[in-house]
N, C-alpha and C positions, 0 to 999 in steps of 0.2 A: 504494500500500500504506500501508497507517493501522496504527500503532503504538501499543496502551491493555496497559497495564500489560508481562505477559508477553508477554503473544497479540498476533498478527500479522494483519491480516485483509487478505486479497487481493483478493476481491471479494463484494460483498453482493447479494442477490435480495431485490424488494418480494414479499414472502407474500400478504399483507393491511393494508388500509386500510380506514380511517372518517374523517370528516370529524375526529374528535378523532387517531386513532392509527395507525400505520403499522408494519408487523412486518416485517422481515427478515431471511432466514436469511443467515448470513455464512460463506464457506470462509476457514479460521484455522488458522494455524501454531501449535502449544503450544511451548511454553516448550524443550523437547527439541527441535524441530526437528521432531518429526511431527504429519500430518496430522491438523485435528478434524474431526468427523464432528454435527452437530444435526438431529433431528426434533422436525417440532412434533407433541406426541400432545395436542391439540386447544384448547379455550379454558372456563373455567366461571367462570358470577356469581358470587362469593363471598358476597355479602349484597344478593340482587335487588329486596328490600323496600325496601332503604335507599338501596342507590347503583346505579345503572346498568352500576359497572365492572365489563369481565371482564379476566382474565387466562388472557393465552394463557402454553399446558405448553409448555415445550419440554426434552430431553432428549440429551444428549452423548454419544459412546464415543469413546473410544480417549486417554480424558486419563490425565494423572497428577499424584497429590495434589503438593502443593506448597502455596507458602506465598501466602495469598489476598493480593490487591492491588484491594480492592473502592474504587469512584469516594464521591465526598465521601457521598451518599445513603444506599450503606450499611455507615458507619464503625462503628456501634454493633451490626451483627451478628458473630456468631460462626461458625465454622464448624467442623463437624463432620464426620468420615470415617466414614459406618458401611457396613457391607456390605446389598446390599438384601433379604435375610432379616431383618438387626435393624432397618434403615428399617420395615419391613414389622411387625414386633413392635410397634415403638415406633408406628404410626401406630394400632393393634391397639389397644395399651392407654395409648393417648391422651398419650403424651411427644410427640409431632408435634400440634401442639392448631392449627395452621396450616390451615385446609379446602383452599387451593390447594396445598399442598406434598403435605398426604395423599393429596389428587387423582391429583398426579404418581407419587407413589412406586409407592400403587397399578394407575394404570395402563401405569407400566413394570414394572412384575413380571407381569402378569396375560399369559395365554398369547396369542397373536396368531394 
C-alpha cells in the first residue's frame, strides 16, 4: 500500500500503454476512510496540429471536498468546488477555456 498525500492506494490496474505513456486505474482509500471509485470516460488530442499528446478523462465518485494536496507539478493551480450544473454553465459560457477539462465535464453530465 503506497501513501501520496491523503489517499491510500491499495492496488493499481495497467488501462493503457504507448511506448511514451502508461494509465492506471488505482482502488484508493479517501481521506475518511471510504472507498474511491475512477472511470476512464475516454482520451482527446487537445491540439492535434501541434502536438501528438492526448489526454486520457478520467472521473471519480464517492469523494469529499477537502483540502487539495497537489505533487510539486501542480502547485500553481487552484481549485474549485462547483456543482456539475454550474461546471456545465461555466464550460457553456467559456469560464472552463481548458478543451480537456470541458471535455470531461461535458461528458460526465451527458446521459449514458
Amino acid at each position: 500500500m503506497e501513501t501520496r498525500g491523503p489517499w491510500r492506494r491499495h492496488r493499481e490496474e495497467q488501462r493503457y500503454a504507448t511506448p511514451r505513456l502508461v494509465v492506471y486505474q488505482d482502488e484508493i482509500t479517501l481521506p475518511d476512510g471510504q472507498p474511491g471509485h475512477y472511470d476512464s470516460r475516454g482520451a482527446v488530442h487537445p491540439m492535434p496540429g501541434l502536438t501528438p499528446a492526448r489526454v486520457h478523462l478520467w472521473s471519480a465518485e464517492g469523494l469529499t471536498p477537502g483540502e487539495s494536496a497537489p505533487e510539486s507539478g501542480g502547485a500553481d493551480l487552484r481549485v474549485r468546488h462547483l456543482s456539475l450544473d454550474e461546471a456545465v454553465r461555466a464550460v457553456r459560457d467559456g469560464r472552463i477555456g481548458c478543451a480537456s477539462s470541458a471535455a470531461l465535464v461535458l461528458a460526465v453530465a451527458a446521459p449514458r
